[in-house]
C-alpha positions, 0 to 999 in steps of 0.5 A: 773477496773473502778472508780465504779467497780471491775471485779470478775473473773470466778472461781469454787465454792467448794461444802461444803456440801449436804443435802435434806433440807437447812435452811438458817438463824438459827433465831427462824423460822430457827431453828424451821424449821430445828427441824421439817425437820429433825425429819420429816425424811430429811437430814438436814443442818442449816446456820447461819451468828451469832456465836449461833441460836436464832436471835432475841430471842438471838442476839436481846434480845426480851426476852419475849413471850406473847399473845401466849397461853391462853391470846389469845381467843384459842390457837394460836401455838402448837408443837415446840414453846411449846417444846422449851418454856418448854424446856427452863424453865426446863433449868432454863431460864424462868421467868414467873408470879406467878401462882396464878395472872395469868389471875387476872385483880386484879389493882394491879395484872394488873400493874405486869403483865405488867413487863413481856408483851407488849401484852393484858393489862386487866390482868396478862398474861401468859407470858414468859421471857426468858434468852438469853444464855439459849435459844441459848443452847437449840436451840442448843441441840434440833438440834443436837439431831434430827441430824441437820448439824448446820453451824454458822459463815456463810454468806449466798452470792447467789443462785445457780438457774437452769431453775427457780429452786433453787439447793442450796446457796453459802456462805461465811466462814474462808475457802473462798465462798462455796456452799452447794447443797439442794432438798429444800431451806427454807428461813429464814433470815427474810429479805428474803436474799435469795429468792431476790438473786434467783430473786423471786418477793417481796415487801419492806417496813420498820418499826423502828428499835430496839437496846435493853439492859441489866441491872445489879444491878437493885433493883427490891424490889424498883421497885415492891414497886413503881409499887404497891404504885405509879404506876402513878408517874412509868408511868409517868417517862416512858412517860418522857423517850419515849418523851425525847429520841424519842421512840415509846415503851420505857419500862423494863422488868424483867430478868429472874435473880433477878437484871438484867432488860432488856430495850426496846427501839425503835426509832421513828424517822423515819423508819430504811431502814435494807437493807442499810449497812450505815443505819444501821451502823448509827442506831447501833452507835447513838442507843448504844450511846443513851442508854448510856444517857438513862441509866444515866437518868434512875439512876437519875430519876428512883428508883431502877436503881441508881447503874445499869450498861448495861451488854449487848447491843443487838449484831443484831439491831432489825427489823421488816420489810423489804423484803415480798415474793410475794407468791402464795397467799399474805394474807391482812388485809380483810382476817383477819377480815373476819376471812377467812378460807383457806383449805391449812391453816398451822398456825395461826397468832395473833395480840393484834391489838389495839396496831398496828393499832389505826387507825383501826375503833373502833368496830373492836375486840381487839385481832384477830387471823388469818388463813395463807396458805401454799402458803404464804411459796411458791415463784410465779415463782421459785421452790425448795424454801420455806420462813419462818418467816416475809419475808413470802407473805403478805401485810404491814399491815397483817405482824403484824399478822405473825412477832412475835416470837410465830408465826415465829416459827410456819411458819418455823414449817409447812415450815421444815414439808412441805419441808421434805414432798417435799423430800419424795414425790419427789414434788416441794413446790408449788405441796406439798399434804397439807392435809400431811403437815396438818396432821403432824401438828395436830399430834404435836398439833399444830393448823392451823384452827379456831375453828368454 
């Protein structure tokens, strides 16, 4: 031992479990690939660090989908994403416009459908809010019913890598470090936990950080009656919010259930490095603190709020960005606006880009949608793994493209369908036959090409 060190004695890891397809991270990518492993006939197993599945969608309540089916040109996701969405709503936690405003670019009908979007601002969208409790039971039933082995409450710890293979993960729980043995690993704890440890090549660039909140006892009649008499003193007041507690996006949203609201609130001070534990126990402390102070503004300022109240603080501080794979391919801005075709394509990505990249020439479309490769999903140097979500390869400014829920479903999607092509076929990722992972995409509907 030494003033820096502690020595960790050699020992042997217990093997807690096999499975032919591991899935690492039970977020919307994980448990999206999970689904699609297990009904695509592999032995599958899903581990998770939180006490439910959703990630964001649950623990980071980014509650809402938009800008994901009929407001893009064309559909951009199909399969599981829908099935989950209807699934939802049918459980009674989904919250969408009235039907006869959808796609209205009525003034008034605009200004409404702007409580359930951050995306297109030219119409009523057809969006989604959802409610997080619901979401972590359907994610739940929808893996038990295909068989999925689910492990919460686990951290993943390592990589257990022979001659550049990866052959399973080691992780932490009540019974000590374990290790679970897989044909195929996925990938998808979002900052890329997994192919790091393994040694993988990557890139690391950071973006704000988000800590939302719920709202109960909101007075949405006052709120629907402001927006539809004053909309400009309502955005006046949120452009006061956003200067006078340093957020790049502050807004509300409706909930799901009448009187609650959910608060969007990023930071803007500076890019959150989520890699460092300090950092992000900084970010997590002064982020609730300020939502306090936001709230008390918004009761005094804001009709509607005077006697709301937090019910709930997001329990994952929200990221967008931290590790990328370098992958087979890394996809870029270039091949986006080229509207690049690749014969090994297996979802597409979408981004309102307007809203990303104001920087970007203004003859540039508002709204562009991209073709991503199966290689995205594959390590450079290591076999027997696949990456899903947004720590999949490509370039900062095209992760914009594939880090939206909508669109990490689908990569864990093609990643569950690839892996479980890898188990049948005794393949590793890298030589996977793309035409049958294709194939059973177009099957659930989901699209992976352009329409020409």
């Amino acid at each position: 031992m030494t003033a820096d060190t502690v020595p960790e004695p050699s020992r042997e890891i217990p093997v807690f479990a096999r499975a032919e397809v591991l899935v690492v991270g039970g977020g919307s990518a994980g448990y999206s690939a999970a689904l699609a492993a297990a009904r695509h006939g592999a032995a599958t197993l899903i581990l998770e660090r939180c006490a439910y599945l959703g990630g964001m969608t649950t623990g980071g309540l980014v509650t809402n989908r938009d800008y994901a089916g009929p407001d893009c040109p064309y559909k951009a996701v199909g399969g599981i994403p829908f099935e989950v969405w209807d699934r939802i709503e049918v459980a009674g936690g989904g919250l969408r416009p009235c039907p006869e405003r959808v796609g209205s670019k009525d003034e008034k009908d605009r200004r409404y459908g702007q409580l359930f979007t951050t995306g297109p601002k030219d119409h009523v969208p057809d969006a989604m809010i959802f409610d997080p409790e619901v979401v972590k039971v359907v994610a739940e039933t929808m893996l038990q019913e295909a068989g999925v082995t689910i492990l919460l409450n686990c951290w993943f710890a390592d990589a257990t890598v022979e001659d550049g293979v990866v052959k399973g993960v080691m992780f932490e729980c009540k019974e000590g470090r374990r290790a679970i043995l897989a044909d195929v690993v996925i990938d998808a704890t979002g900052d890329g936990d997994v192919f790091a440890r393994a040694g993988a090549d990557f890139e690391v660039e950071f973006k704000e950080a988000t800590v939302n909140f719920r709202v109960a006892n909101v007075d949405w009649d006052a709120i629907l009656e402001q927006l539809e008499h004053d909309p400009e003193e309502l955005e006046r007041m949120w452009g006061e919010v956003r200067r006078r507690f340093n957020l790049r996006h502050g807004q509300w949203r409706l909930a799901n259930r009448r009187g609650i609201s959910n608060v969007n609130t990023n930071t803007d001070e500076k890019t959150i490095n989520v890699l460092d534990t300090r950092e992000l126990t900084r970010t997590a402390i002064e982020m609730r603190a300020k939502n306090y102070r936001l709230l008390n503004f918004l009761r005094e300022s804001q009709p509607g709020f005077e006697n709301a109240f937090i019910v709930e603080s997001a329990p994952m501080i929200g990221c967008r960005a931290s590790r990328r794979l370098k992958g087979l391919y890394q996809l870029n801005e270039d091949d986006i606006f080229a509207l690049k075709s690749f014969d090994d394509s297996i979802m597409l990505g979408a981004c309102f880009y307007r809203q990303q990249s104001e920087s970007l020439p203004a003859d540039r479309p508002p709204y562009v949608v991209a073709e991503v490769p199966l290689r995205c999903l594959v390590p450079e140097g290591l076999d027997g793994l696949l990456a899903a979500g947004r720590c999949i390869s490509c370039t900062f400014e095209a992760l914009n493209w594939i880090r939206d829920i909508p669109f990490v479903m689908s990569s864990g999607q093609a990643a569950g369908i690839a892996a479980a092509r890898c188990v049948q076929d005794s393949v590793h990722p890298r030589d996977v036959d793309v035409t049958k992972v294709q194939a059973a995409l177009d099957a659930l509907g989901a699209p992976f090409h352009m329409p020409r």
